[in-house]
C-alpha positions as CSV (number, residue, x, y, z in Angstrom):
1,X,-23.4,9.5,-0.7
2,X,-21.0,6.8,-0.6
3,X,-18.1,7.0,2.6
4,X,-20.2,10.4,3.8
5,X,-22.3,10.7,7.2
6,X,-26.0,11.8,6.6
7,X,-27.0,14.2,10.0
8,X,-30.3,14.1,8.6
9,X,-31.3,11.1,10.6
10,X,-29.7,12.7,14.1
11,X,-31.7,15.9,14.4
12,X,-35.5,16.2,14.6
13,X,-37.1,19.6,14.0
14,X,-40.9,20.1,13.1
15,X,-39.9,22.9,10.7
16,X,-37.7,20.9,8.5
17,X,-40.9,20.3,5.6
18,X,-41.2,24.9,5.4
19,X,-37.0,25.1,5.4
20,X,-34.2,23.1,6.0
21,X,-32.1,23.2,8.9
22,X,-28.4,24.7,8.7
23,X,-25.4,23.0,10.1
24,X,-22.0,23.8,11.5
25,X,-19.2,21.9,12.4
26,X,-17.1,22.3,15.1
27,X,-13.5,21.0,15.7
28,X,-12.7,20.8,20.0
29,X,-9.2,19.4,19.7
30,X,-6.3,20.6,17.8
31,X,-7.3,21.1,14.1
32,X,-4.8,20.5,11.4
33,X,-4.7,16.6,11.1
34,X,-8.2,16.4,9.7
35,X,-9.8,18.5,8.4
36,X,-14.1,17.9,7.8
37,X,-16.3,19.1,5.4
38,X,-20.2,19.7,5.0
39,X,-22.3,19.6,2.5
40,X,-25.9,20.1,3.7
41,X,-26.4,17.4,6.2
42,X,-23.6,15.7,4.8
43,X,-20.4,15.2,6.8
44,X,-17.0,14.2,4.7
45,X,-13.5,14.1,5.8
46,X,-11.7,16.1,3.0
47,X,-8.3,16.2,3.8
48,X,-6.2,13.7,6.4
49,X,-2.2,14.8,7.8
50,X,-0.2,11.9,5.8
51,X,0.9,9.0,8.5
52,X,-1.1,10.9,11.3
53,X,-2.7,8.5,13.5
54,X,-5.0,9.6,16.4
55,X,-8.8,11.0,17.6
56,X,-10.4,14.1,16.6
57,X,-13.4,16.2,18.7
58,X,-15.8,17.4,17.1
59,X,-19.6,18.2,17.8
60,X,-22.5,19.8,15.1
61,X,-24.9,23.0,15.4
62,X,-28.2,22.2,14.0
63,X,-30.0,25.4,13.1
64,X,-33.8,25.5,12.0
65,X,-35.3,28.0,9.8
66,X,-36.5,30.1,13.0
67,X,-32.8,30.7,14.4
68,X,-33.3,28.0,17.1
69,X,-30.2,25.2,17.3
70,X,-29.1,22.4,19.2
71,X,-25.7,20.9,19.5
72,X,-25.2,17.8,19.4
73,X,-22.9,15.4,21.6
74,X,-19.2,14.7,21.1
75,X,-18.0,12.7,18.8
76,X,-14.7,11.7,18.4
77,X,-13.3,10.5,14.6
78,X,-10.1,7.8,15.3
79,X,-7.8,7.5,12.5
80,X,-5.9,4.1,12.8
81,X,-2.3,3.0,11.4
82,X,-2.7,1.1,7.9
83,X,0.2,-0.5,7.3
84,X,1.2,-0.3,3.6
85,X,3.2,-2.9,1.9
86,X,6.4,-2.8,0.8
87,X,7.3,-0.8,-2.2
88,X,9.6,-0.9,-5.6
89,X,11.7,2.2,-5.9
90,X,13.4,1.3,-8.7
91,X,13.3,-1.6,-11.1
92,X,15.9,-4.1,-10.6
93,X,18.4,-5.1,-13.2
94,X,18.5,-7.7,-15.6
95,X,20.2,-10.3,-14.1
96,X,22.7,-11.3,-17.3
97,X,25.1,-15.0,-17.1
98,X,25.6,-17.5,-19.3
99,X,23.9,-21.2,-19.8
100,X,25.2,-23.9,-17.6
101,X,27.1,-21.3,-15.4
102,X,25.8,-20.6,-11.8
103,X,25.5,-17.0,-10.5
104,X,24.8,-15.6,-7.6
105,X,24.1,-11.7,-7.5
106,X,26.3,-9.5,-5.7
107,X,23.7,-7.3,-4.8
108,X,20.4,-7.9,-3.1
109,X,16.5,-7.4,-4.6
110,X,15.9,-5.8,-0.9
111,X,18.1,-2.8,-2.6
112,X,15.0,-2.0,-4.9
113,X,12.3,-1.5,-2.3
114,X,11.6,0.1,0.6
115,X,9.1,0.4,3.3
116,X,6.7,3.3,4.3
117,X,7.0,2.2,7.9
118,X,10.5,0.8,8.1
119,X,9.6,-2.6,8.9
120,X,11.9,-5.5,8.0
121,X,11.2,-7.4,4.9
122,X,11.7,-11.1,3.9
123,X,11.7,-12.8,0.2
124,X,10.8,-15.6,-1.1
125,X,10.5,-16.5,-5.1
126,X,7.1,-17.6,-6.1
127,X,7.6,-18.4,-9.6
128,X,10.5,-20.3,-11.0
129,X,11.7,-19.1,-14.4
130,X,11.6,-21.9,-17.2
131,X,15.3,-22.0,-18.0
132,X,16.9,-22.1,-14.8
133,X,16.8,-23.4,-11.3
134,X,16.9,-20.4,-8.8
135,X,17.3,-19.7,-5.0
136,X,16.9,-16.8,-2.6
137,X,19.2,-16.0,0.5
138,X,17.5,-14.5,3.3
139,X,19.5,-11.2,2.2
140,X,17.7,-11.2,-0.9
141,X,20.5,-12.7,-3.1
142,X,19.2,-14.2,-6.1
143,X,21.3,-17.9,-7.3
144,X,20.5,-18.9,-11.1
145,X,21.6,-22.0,-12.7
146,X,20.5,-22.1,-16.0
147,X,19.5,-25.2,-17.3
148,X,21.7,-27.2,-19.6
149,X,22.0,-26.1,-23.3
150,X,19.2,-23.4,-22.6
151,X,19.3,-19.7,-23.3
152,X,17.4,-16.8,-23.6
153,X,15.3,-13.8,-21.6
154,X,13.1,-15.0,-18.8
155,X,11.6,-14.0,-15.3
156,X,11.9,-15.0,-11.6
157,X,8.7,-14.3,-9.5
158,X,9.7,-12.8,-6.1
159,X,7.4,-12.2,-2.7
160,X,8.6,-9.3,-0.8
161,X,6.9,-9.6,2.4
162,X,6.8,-7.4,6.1
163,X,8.6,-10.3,8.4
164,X,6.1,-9.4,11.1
165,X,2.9,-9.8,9.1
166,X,3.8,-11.5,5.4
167,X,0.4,-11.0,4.4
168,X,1.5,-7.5,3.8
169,X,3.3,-8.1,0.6
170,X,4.6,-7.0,-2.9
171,X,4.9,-9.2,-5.9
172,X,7.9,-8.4,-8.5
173,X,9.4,-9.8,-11.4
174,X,13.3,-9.9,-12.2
175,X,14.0,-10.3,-15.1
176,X,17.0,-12.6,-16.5
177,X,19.4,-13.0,-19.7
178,X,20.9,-16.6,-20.0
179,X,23.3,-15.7,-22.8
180,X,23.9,-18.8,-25.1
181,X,27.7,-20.9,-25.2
182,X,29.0,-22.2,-28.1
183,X,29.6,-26.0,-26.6
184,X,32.8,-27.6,-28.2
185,X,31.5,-30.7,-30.7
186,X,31.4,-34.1,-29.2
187,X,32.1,-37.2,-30.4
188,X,29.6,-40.1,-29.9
């Protein structure tokens, strides 16, 4: 089975075609972290301590039908950090102005995410909405100018990436409101 260890192939016995063998597990360093399971000859890790990181001792008793084991060696399972990407919390706003009038948001996209592992986050916007011009500050500030004489709901495309590794990333969408103006009439 897929992601399991077969101990079949490890341990020979001649008496495996009358019965087969039995196994055990046995855990040498502190148990709680991970915990192992088996299923026949099958070896699966069924339950792993959130965010633990570390190696694990364990060995096997191989049993035959006629009471007569072996252990096996050592082994050791090593559970390495996975950094996960950032993460949205909460959905930002709806960032609301009017046509031809630049804003710049008081507040910062960063506000709306968070990190498992508390590493520092950068932005960047990867897609342009198509009725304004927009810009990100390195604080996550978002600056819309709506284009001239255009109005209506649209969305920014922003990268939130780990600074130290940005292929570790989170893609978002803000979304915008360019309310319409009523221009005064113009003589030509």
């Amino acid at each position: 089975e897929e992601g399991m260890l077969n101990l079949s192939g490890h341990f020979e016995d001649i008496y495996s075609a009358i019965g087969p063998p039995i196994y055990q597990l046995e855990q040498l360093s502190e148990a709680g972290n991970i915990t192992l399971e088996l299923d026949g000859p099958l070896v699966d890790v069924i339950q792993l301590a959130e965010n633990w990181t570390g190696q694990a001792r364990f060995r096997i008793k191989c049993t035959n039908i006629y009471g007569l084991f072996v252990w096996s060696n050592e082994f050791n399972i090593t559970v390495m950090n996975v950094d996960d990407p950032p993460a949205l919390i909460a959905n930002p706003p709806t960032i609301a102005t009017q046509e031809d009038e630049k804003h710049i948001t008081n507040g910062s996209v960063l506000e709306y995410v968070c990190d498992a592992e508390g590493d520092e986050c950068g932005v960047e916007i990867i897609t342009q909405p198509g009725l304004a011009d927009t810009n990100i500050s390195e604080e996550g500030r978002i600056g819309i100018l709506p284009h001239k004489d255009r109005h209506g709901p649209d969305l920014i495309g922003i990268k939130i990436f780990e600074k130290a590794d940005p292929s570790i990333h989170l893609n978002i969408s803000v979304p915008i409101e360019i309310a319409p103006v009523n221009d005064p009439p113009s003589v030509t």
